[in-house]
C-alpha positions as CSV (number, residue, x, y, z in Angstrom):
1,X,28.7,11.4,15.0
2,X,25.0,12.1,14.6
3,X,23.2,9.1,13.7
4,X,20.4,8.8,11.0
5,X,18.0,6.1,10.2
6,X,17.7,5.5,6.0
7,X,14.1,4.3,4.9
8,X,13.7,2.1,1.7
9,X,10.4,3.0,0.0
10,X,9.9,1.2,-3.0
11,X,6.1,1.7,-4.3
12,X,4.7,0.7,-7.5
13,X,5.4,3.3,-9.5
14,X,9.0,4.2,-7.9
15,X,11.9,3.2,-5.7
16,X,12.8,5.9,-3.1
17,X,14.6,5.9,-0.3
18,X,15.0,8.8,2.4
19,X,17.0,9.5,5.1
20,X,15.6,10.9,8.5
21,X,17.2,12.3,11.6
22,X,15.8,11.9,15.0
23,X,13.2,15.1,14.6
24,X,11.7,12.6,12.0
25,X,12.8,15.4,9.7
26,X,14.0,14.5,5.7
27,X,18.0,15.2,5.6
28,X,18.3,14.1,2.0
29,X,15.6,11.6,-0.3
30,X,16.4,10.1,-3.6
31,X,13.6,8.5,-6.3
32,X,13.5,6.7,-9.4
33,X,10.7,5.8,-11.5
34,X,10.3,1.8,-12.5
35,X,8.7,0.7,-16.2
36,X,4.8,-0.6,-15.7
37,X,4.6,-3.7,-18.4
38,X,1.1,-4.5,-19.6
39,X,1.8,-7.9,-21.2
40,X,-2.5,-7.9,-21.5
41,X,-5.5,-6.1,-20.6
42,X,-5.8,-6.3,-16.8
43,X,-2.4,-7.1,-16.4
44,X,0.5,-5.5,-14.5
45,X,4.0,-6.9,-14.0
46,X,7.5,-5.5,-12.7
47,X,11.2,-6.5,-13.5
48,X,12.0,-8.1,-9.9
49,X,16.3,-6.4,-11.5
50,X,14.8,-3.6,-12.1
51,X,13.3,-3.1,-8.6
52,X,16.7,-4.0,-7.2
53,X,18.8,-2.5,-8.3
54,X,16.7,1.3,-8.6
55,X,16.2,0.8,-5.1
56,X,20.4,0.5,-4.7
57,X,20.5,3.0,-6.5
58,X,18.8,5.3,-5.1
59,X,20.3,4.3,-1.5
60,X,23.3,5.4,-3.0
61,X,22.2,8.3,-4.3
62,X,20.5,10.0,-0.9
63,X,23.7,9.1,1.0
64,X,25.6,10.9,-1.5
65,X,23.8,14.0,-1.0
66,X,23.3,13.9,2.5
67,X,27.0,13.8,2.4
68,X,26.9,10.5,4.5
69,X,28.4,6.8,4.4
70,X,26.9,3.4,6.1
71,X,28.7,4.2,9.6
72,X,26.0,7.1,9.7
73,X,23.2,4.9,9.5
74,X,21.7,3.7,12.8
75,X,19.4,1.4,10.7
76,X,17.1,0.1,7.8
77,X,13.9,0.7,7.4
78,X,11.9,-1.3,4.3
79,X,8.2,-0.5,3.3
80,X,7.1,-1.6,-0.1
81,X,4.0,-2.4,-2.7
82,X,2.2,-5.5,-0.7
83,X,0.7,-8.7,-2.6
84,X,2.7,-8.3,-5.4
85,X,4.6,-11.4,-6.1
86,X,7.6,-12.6,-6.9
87,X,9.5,-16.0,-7.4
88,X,13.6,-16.6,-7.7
89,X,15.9,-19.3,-7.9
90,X,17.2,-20.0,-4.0
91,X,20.8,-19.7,-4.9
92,X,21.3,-18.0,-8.1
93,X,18.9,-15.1,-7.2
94,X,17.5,-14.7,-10.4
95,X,13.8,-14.4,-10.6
96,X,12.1,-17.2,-12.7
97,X,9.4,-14.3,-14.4
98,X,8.5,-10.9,-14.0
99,X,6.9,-9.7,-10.6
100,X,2.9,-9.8,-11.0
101,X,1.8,-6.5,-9.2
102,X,-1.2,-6.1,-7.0
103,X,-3.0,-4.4,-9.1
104,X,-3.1,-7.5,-11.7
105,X,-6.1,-9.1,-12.3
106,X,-5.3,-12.5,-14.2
107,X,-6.2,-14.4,-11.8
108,X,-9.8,-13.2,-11.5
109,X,-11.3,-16.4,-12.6
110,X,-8.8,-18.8,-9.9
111,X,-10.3,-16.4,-7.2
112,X,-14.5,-17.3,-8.7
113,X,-13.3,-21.1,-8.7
114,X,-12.4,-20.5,-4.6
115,X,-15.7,-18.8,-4.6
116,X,-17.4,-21.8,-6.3
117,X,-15.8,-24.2,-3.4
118,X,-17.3,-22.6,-1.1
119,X,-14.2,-21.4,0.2
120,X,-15.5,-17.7,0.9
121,X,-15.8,-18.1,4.8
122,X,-12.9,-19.7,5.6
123,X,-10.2,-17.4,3.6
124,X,-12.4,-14.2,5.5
125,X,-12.1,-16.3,9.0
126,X,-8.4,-17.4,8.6
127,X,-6.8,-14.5,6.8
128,X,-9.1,-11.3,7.1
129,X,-9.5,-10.9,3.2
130,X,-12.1,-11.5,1.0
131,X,-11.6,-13.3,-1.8
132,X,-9.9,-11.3,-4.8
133,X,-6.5,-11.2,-7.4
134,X,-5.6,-8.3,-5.2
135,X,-3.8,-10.9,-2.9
136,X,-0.8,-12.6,-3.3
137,X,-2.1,-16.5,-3.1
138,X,-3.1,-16.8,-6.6
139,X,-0.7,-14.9,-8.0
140,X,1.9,-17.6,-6.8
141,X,0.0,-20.3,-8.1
142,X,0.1,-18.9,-11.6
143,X,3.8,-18.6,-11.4
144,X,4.2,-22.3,-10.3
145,X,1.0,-23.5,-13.2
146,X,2.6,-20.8,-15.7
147,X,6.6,-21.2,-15.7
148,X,7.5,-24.1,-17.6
149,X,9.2,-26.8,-15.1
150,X,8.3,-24.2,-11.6
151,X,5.6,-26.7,-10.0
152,X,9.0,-29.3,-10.0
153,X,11.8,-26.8,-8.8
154,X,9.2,-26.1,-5.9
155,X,8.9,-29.1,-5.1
156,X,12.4,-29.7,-4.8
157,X,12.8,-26.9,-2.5
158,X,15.0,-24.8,-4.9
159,X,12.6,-21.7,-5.6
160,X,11.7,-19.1,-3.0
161,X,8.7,-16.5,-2.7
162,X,8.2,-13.1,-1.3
163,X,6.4,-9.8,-1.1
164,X,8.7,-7.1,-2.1
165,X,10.0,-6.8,1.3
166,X,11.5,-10.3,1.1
167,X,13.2,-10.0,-1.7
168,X,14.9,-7.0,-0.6
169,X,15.8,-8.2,2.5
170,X,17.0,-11.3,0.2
171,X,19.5,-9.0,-2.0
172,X,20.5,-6.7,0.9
173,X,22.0,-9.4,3.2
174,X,23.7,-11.1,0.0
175,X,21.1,-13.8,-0.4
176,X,21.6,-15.0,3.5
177,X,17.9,-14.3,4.7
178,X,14.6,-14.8,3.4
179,X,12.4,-13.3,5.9
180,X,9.1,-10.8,5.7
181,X,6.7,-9.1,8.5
182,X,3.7,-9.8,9.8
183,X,1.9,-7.0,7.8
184,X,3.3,-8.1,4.5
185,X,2.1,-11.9,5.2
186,X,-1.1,-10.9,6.1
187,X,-2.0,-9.5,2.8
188,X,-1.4,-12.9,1.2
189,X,-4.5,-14.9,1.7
190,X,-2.4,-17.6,3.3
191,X,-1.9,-16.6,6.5
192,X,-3.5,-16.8,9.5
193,X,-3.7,-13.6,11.1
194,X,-5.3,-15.3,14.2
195,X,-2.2,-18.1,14.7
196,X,0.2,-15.7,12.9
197,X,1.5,-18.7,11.0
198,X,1.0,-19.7,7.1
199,X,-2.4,-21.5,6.8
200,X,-1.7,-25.3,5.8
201,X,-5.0,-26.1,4.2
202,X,-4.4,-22.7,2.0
203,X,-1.2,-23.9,0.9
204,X,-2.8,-27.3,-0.3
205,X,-5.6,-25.6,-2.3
206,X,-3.2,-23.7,-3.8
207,X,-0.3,-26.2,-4.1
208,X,2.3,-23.9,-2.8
209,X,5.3,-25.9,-1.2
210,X,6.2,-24.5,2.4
211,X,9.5,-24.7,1.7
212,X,9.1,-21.2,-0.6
213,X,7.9,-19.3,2.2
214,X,9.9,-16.7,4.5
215,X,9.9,-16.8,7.8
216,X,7.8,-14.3,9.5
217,X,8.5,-12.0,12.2
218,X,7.2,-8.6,13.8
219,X,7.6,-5.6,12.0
220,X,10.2,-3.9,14.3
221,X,12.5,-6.5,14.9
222,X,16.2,-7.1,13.4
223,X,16.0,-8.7,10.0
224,X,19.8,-9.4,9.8
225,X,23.2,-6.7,8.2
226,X,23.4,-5.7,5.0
227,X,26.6,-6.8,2.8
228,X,29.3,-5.4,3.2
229,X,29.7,-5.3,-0.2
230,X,26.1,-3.2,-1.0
231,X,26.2,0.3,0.9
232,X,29.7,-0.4,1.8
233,X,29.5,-1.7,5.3
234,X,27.3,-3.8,7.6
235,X,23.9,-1.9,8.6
236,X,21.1,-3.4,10.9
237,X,17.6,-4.3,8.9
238,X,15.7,-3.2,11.6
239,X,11.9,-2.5,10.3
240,X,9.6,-3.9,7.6
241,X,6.2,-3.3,7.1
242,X,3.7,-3.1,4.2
243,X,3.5,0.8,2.8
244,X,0.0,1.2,4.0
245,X,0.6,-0.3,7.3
246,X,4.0,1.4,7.3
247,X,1.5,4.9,6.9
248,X,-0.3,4.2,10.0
249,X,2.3,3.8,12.1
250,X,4.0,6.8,10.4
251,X,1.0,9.1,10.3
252,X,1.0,8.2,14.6
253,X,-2.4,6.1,14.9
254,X,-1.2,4.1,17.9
255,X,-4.4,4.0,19.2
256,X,-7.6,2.5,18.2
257,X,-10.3,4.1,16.1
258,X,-7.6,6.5,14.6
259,X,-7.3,6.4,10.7
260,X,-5.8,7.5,7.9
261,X,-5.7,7.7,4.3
262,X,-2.8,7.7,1.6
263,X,-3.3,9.0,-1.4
264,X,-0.7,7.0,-3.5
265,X,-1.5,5.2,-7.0
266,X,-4.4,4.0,-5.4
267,X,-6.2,5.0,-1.9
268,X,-5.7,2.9,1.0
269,X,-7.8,4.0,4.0
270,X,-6.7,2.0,7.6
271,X,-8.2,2.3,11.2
272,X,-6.2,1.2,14.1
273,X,-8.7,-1.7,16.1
274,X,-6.1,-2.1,19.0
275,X,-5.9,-5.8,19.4
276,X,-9.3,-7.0,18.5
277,X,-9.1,-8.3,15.2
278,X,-12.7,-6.8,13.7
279,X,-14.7,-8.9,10.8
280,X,-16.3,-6.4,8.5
281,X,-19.6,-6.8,7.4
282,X,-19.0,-3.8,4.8
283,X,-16.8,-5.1,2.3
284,X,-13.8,-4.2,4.4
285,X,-10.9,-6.3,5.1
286,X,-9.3,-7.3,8.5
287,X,-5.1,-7.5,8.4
288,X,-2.2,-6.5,10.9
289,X,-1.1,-3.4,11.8
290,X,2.7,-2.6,12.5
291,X,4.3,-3.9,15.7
292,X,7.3,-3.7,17.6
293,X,9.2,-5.8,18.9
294,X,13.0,-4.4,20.9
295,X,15.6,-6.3,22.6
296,X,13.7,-5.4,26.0
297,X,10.5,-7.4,24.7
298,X,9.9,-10.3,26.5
299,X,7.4,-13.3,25.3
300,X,5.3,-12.7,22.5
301,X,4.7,-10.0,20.8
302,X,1.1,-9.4,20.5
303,X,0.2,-8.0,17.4
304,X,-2.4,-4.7,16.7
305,X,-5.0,-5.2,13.8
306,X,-6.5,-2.8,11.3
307,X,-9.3,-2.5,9.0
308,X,-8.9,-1.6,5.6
309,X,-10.7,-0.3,2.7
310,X,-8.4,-0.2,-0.7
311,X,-9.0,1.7,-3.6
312,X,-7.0,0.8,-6.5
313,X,-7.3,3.7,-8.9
314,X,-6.5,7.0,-7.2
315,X,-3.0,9.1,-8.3
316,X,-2.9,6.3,-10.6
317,X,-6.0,8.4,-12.8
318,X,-4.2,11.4,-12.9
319,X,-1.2,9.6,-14.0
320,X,-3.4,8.4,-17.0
321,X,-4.6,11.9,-17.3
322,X,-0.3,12.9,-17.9
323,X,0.4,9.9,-20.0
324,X,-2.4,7.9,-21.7
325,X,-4.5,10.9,-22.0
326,X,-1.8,13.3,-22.6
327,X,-3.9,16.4,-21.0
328,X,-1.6,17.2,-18.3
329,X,2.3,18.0,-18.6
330,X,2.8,17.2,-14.5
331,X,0.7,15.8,-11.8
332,X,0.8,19.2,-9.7
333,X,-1.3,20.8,-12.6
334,X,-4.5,19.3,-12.3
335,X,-5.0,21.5,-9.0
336,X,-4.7,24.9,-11.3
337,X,-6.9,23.3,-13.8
338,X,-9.3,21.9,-11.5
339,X,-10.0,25.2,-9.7
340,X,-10.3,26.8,-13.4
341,X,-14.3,25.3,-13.1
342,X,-16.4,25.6,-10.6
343,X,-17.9,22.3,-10.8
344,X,-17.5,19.2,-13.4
345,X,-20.9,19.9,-15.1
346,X,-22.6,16.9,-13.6
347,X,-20.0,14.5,-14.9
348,X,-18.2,11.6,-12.6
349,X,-15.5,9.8,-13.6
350,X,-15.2,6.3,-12.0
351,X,-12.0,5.1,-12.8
352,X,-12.5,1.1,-12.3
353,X,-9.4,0.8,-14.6
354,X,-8.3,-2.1,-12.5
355,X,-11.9,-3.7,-11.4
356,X,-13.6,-2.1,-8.2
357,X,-12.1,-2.1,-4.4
358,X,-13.5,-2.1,-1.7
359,X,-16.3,-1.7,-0.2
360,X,-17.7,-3.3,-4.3
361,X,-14.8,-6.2,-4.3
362,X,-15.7,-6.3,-8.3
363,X,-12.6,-6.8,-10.6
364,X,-14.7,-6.8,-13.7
365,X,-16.5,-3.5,-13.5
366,X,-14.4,-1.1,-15.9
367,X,-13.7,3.0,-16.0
368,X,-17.0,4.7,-17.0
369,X,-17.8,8.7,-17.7
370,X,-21.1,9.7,-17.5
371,X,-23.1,13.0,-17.5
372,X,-21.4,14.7,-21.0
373,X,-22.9,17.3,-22.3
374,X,-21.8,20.4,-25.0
375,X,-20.1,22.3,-21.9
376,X,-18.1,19.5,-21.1
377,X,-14.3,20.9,-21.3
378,X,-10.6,19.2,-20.0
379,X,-10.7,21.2,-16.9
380,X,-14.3,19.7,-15.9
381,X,-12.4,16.2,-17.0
382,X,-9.7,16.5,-15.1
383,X,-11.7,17.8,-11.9
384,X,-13.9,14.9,-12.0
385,X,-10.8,12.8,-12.1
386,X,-9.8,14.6,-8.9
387,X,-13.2,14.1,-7.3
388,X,-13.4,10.5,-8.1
389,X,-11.0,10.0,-5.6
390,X,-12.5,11.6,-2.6
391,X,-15.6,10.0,-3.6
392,X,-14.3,6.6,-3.3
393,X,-12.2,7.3,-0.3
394,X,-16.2,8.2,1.1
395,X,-17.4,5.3,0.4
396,X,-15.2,3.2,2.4
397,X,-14.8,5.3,5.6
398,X,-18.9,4.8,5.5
399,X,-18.1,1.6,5.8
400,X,-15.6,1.9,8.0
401,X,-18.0,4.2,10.0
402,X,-20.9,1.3,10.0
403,X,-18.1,-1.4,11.0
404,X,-16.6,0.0,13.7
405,X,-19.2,1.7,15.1
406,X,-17.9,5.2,15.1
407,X,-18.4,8.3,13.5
408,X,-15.4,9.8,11.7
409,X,-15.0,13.6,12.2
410,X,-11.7,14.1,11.2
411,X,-8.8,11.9,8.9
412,X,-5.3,12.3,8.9
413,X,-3.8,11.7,5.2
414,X,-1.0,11.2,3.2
415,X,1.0,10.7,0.2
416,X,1.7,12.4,-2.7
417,X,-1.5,13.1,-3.8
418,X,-2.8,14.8,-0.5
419,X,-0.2,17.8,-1.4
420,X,-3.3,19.1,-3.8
421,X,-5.0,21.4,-1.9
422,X,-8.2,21.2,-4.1
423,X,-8.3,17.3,-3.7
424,X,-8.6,17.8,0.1
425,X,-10.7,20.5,0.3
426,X,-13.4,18.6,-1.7
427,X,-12.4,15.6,0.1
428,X,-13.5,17.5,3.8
429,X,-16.0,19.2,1.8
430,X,-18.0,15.6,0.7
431,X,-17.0,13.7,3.7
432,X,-18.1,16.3,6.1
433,X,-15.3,16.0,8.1
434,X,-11.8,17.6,9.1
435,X,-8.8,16.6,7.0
436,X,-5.6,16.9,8.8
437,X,-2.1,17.0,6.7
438,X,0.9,16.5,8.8
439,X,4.3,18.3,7.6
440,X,5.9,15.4,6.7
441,X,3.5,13.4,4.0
442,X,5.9,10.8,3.5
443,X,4.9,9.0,6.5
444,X,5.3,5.9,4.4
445,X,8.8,5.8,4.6
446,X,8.8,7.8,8.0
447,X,6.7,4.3,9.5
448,X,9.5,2.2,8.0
449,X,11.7,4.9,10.1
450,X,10.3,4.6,13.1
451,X,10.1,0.7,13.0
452,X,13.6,0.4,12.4
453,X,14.2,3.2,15.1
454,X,12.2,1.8,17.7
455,X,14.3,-1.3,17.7
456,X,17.6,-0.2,17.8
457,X,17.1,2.4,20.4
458,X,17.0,5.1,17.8
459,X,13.4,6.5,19.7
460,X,13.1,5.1,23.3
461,X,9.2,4.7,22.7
462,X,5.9,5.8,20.6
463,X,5.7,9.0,23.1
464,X,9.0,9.8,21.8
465,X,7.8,10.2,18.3
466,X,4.3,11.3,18.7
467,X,6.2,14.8,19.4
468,X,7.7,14.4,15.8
469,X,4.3,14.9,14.3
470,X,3.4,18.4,13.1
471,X,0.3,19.8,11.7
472,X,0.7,21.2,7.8
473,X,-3.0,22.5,6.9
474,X,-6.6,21.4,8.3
475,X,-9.2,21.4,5.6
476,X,-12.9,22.1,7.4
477,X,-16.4,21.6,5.4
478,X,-17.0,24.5,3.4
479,X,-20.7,23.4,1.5
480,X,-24.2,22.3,2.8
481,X,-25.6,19.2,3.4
482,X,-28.0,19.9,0.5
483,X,-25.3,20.1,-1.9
484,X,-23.2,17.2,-0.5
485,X,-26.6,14.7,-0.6
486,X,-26.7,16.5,-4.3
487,X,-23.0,15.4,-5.5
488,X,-23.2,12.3,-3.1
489,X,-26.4,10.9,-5.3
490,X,-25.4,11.5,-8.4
491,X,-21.7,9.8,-7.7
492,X,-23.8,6.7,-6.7
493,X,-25.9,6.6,-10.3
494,X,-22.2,6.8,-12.0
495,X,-21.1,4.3,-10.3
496,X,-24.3,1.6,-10.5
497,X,-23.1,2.3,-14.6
498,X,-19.6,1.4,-13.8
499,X,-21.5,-2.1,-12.2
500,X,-24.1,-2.5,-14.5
501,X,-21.6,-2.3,-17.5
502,X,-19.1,-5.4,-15.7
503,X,-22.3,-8.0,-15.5
C-alpha cells in the first residue's frame, strides 16, 4: 500500500490539513475557516473547541476524499499559529477561557512594566525576542491574573499551557501527552534558546508554575499515537514546528543565509543562520529553526537558529478590504483591480491595525492613509493595500541585510498571498531583487511533512527532498532605481505618520 504523510495546518484564520505523497505533491487538502472574536479594541481571541474540533474535521474530510483511512498514513505532521495561548483543565480538557491570539495586544502595558525593570537585555539574551504582547509569556499571565480562581489551580498543578501545537498533540493522543517543539517554545519569551530549557527567573517574573509547561523536544521527533478513537486507528505524531519555522524548512532553506517569506495574515520573513544563534541589532528577533531528530540520531540534537522579521498585517488587510470594507467579493480580486491603475496616486496605506512589527516593535502605532487627493478611486485603495505589504516585507529584509551581513538578491516565498502575481512583481520590483515561487506554496504544511517524514523514514534525508522542490514563476526587477528611491521615500513619510500618530 502506498504510504502518505497527512499535515495538520491550523493558522489563524483556518484549520487545514493536507495530505502529501512522497513527490511532496498534494493528494487531497481540506480547510475550514475559524470565528475571530474581538471582545475589545486590540484584542483577538479563539475558541480553543472550536480549533479542535475544525482541525478533526477537516482531517476527516481530506482522508475522505483522498479515498484513504489511518493505515495509509505513514505519519503526522502539526504546524500552527505560534504565541498564541491557551490554558485547560489537566484532566477534564476543557479550556479555562478563550485562546488569546498573537496578534493581541492587551498586554501592551505588562510588556512597558518589563521594560521599566530593566528587563530588556536579559529577555533579548535568554530568549532572542524583544520585548512585546506578540509573545506568549504575558499572555499566560493574564490568564492566571484574569480567570477567577486560575493563579490557585496552577498552583496546584491542575491547569496546563501550550502553543497550539500542544494542545493538539493534547486532544490527538486522548489527553496522554502534553508536549511542544523547540520552535514553538522559542517564541514564548520564556525559554532559553541557548540552554533549550524554560528560563526559571522568567517563570518567577511572571508567576507561571512549571508544572503548566510541556515538555520540549526537537521538531522531528515522535510526539506519541493518536487515539484510536480520533482518525480511527493509532498514527505516529512525528513533526511539530511553528508555521513560519515549519515554511523554512518546507520552502528547503537548509543552509545558512537562505530566506524566505510567507505571505499569510501577516508576513513572516526568516533566514537560516546555521548554528550561530545571531543578536540583531535591527529590530530583528533571534529564535530556532526546525530540526530533526531520527531513530539513528545519536546524543544531542543540535539545534539551527533563524532570524526573523514579523509583520503582523499582511493578507490580513486585504481581508479587511473583503469584509470590514466590503470592497472586494474575494481575495483573488484585488490583483484584477490592482492592475486596473497604474499607480496608487501617491497614496500608502500602512496597515498598523495591530501596532507595528518589526523592524518598529511599536504596538501603539495605528492604520494610517495618507496622500488623498480628488483622483483617489477603490482600485488605487486596494493597490496601496497590496503594496503596503511588499513595503514592509522591504523593510525587514534591510534589516536582515544590515544583520547578517549579506546582500539579498533573490527570496523564495510563500503562502496564499504570493499566488498574486501583481503583489510579487511589485514586491521584486521595490526590493530589487529576484522573487522565486516554488510549485507547491503550501510549504507550511509541506515543512510539517517533511518533519514528520524525516523521522519515520518517510525521506531518508534533506537531499531526498531538496529534489521535491520545483520552480513555479521568478519575478525579476522591471523599474529604475529612480523610481524605486521615489516610492521607497514616500512609503517612509507614510509611515513616520503612522508613528507620529501612536506617541
Amino acid at each position: 500500500m502506498e504510504k502518505y504523510i497527512l499535515a495538520l495546518d491550523q493558522g489563524t484564520t483556518s484549520s487545514r490539513c493536507i495530505i502529501f505523497d512522497h513527490a511532496g505533491t498534494v493528494k487531497s487538502m481540506a480547510q475550514k475557516e475559524i470565528k475571530q472574536i474581538y471582545p475589545r479594541p486590540g484584542w483577538v481571541e479563539h475558541d480553543p473547541m472550536e480549533i479542535w474540533s475544525s482541525q478533526l474535521a477537516v482531517a476527516a474530510e481530506a482522508l475522505a476524499q483522498a479515498g484513504l483511512n489511518f493505515s495509509a498514513i505513514k505519519a503526522i505532521g502539526i504546524t500552527n499559529q505560534r504565541e498564541t495561548a491557551i490554558v485547560w483543565d489537566k484532566l477534564t480538557g476543557k479550556p479555562i477561557h478563550n485562546a488569546i491570539v498573537w496578534q493581541c495586544r492587551r498586554t501592551a502595558d505588562k510588556v512597558e512594566e518589563l521594560k521599566e525593570l530593566g528587563l530588556t537585555d536579559y529577555i533579548r539574551e535568554r530568549t532572542g525576542l524583544i520585548p512585546d504582547a506578540y509573545f506568549s509569556a504575558t499572555k499566560i499571565a493574564w490568564l492566571l491574573d484574569n480567570v477567577k480562581g486560575a493563579r490557585e489551580r496552577a498552583a496546584a498543578g491542575e491547569l496546563l499551557f501550550g502553543t497550539v501545537d500542544s494542545w493538539l498533540v493534547f486532544k490527538l493522543t486522548g489527553g496522554k501527552k502534553h508536549l511542544t517543539d523547540f520552535t514553538n517554545a522559542s517564541r514564548t519569551m520564556i525559554f532559553d534558546i541557548h540552554r533549550l530549557c524554560w528560563d526559571e527567573k522568567l517563570l518567577g517574573i511572571h508567576n507561571i508554575p512549571r508544572t503548566m509547561l510541556p515538555k520540549v523536544c526537537p521538531s522531528g521527533y515522535y510526539f506519541g499515537d493518536t487515539d484510536p478513537a480520533i482518525l480511527g486507528g493509532k498514527i505516529p505524531i512525528a513533526g511539530i514546528a511553528g508555521d513560519q519555522q515549519a515554511a523554512l524548512f518546507g520552502q528547503c532553506c537548509f543552509n545558512k543565509g537562505e530566506v524566505k517569506n510567507t505571505y499569510g495574515t501577516g508576513c513572516f520573513l526568516l533566514m537560516n543562520t546555521g548554528n550561530e544563534a545571531v543578536k540583531s541589532s535591527h529590530g530583528l528577533i533571534t529564535t530556532i529553526a526546525a530540526t530533526v531528530s531520527t531513530v539513528a540520531t545519536i546524543g544531542p540534537v543540535l539545534p539551527q537558529y533563524a532570524i526573523e522579521g514579523s509583520v503582523f498585517v499582511a493578507g490580513d488587510a486585504i481581508k479587511w478590504l473583503r469584509d470590514g470594507m466590503r470592497l472586494l467579493s474575494s481575495a483573488a480580486e484585488s490583483q484584477e483591480y490592482a492592475e486596473k491603475v497604474s499607480d496608487t496616486e501617491g497614496c500608502y496605506l500602512v496597515p498598523a491595525f495591530t501596532g507595528l512589527g518589526a523592524p518598529y516593535w511599536n504596538p501603539y502605532a495605528r492604520g494610517i492613509l495618507v496622500g488623498i487627493t480628488h483622483g483617489f478611486s477603490k482600485e488605487h485603495f486596494i493597490r496601496a493595500a497590496l503594496e503596503s505589504i511588499a513595503y514592509q516585507t522591504v523593510d525587514v529584509l534591510k534589516a536582515m541585510e544590515e544583520d547578517a551581513g549579506v546582500a539579498i538578491n533573490s527570496l523564495r516565498v510563500d503562502g496564499g498571498a504570493s499566488a498574486n502575481d501583481f503583489l510579487m512583481q511589485f514586491q521584486a520590483d521595490i526590493l530589487n531583487a529576484e522573487t522565486h515561487r516554488p510549485e507547491c506554496i503550501e510549504t507550511t504544511a509541506l515543512g510539517a511533512a517533511y518533519l514528520a517524514g524525516l523521522t519515520t523514514g518517510f525521506w531518508s534525508d534533506t537531499g531526498e527532498i531538496l529534489k521535491n522542490w520545483r520552480l513555479n514563476r521568478s519575478f525579476t526587477p522591471e523599474i529604475d532605481e529612480t523610481r524605486r528611491k521615489e516610492l521607497l521615500a514616500g512609503w517612509e513619510k507614510a509611515l513616520g505618520c503612522a508613528l507620529y500618530a501612536a506617541r
